[in-house]
N, C-alpha and C positions, 0 to 999 in steps of 0.2 A: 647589477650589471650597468644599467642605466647612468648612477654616481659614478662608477671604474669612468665611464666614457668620458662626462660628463669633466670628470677632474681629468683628464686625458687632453682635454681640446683644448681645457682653459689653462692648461700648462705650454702648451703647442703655440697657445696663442700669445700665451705672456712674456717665451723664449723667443719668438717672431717679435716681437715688438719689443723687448730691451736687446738684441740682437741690432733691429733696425734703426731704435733711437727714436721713435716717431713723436715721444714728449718724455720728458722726465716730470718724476714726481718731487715735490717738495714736503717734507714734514714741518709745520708748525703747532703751537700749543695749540689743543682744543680752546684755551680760556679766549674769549671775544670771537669766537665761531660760533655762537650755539645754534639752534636750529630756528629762531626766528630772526636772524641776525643775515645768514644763508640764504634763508629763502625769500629776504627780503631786497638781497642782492642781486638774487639767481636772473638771470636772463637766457630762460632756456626749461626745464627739465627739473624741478626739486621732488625729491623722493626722502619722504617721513622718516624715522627711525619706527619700531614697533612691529609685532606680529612677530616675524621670523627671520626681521632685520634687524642687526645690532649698529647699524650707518645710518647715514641722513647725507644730503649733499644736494650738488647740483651740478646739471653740463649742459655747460650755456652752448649756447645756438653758435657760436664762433668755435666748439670742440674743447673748451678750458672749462674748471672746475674745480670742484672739490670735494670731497668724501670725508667724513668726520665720523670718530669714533670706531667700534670692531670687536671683536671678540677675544683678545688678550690686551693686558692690563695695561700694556704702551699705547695698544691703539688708544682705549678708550680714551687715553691723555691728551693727542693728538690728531691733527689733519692732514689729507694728502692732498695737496695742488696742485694742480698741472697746468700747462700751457695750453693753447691748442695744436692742435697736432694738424700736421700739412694734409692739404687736400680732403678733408672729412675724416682721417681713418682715427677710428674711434676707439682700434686695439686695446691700448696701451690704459686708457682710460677707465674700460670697462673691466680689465686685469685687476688695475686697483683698485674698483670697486667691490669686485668678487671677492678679489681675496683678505677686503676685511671683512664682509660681511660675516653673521654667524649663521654656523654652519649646524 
């Protein structure tokens, strides 16, 4: 029950937020992202790959960022960047980070 919800809000949330625009995301190669490359960028927030996360990334203090890798075989190819998004809202961002993470 808890998952049904859970993937309820973060769909709610994600149609709210490419609905409103608040950032788009861009795809590039994973190749020259790697995760100490990120976090040694990151100005804000870096989050490891490992455990029961299949991403790594960072969202920097200005709301922009990036998410790298995911649980099908384009993510792991691949990163999602974003801009910062106006006035703090962090929707959009954290949409794409859920939904690569693995699940």
């Amino acid at each position: 029950m808890k998952m049904r919800t859970t993937l309820l809000v973060l769909f709610a949330l994600s149609l709210i937020a490419s609905v409103a625009g608040s950032a788009t995301a861009k795809e590039v190669p994973i190749k020259g992202h790697n995760k100490d490359m990120v976090e040694g960028k990151c100005n804000g927030v870096f989050w490891p790959s490992g455990g029961t996360s299949a991403t790594y990334g960072c969202l920097n203090k200005d709301g922009s960022g990036i998410v790298c890798g995911g649980k099908t075989a384009e993510q792991k190819k691949t990163c999602s960047t974003f801009r910062a998004a106006p006035k703090g809202s962090y929707r959009r961002q954290l949409a794409v980070a859920l939904s690569r993470a693995k699940r």
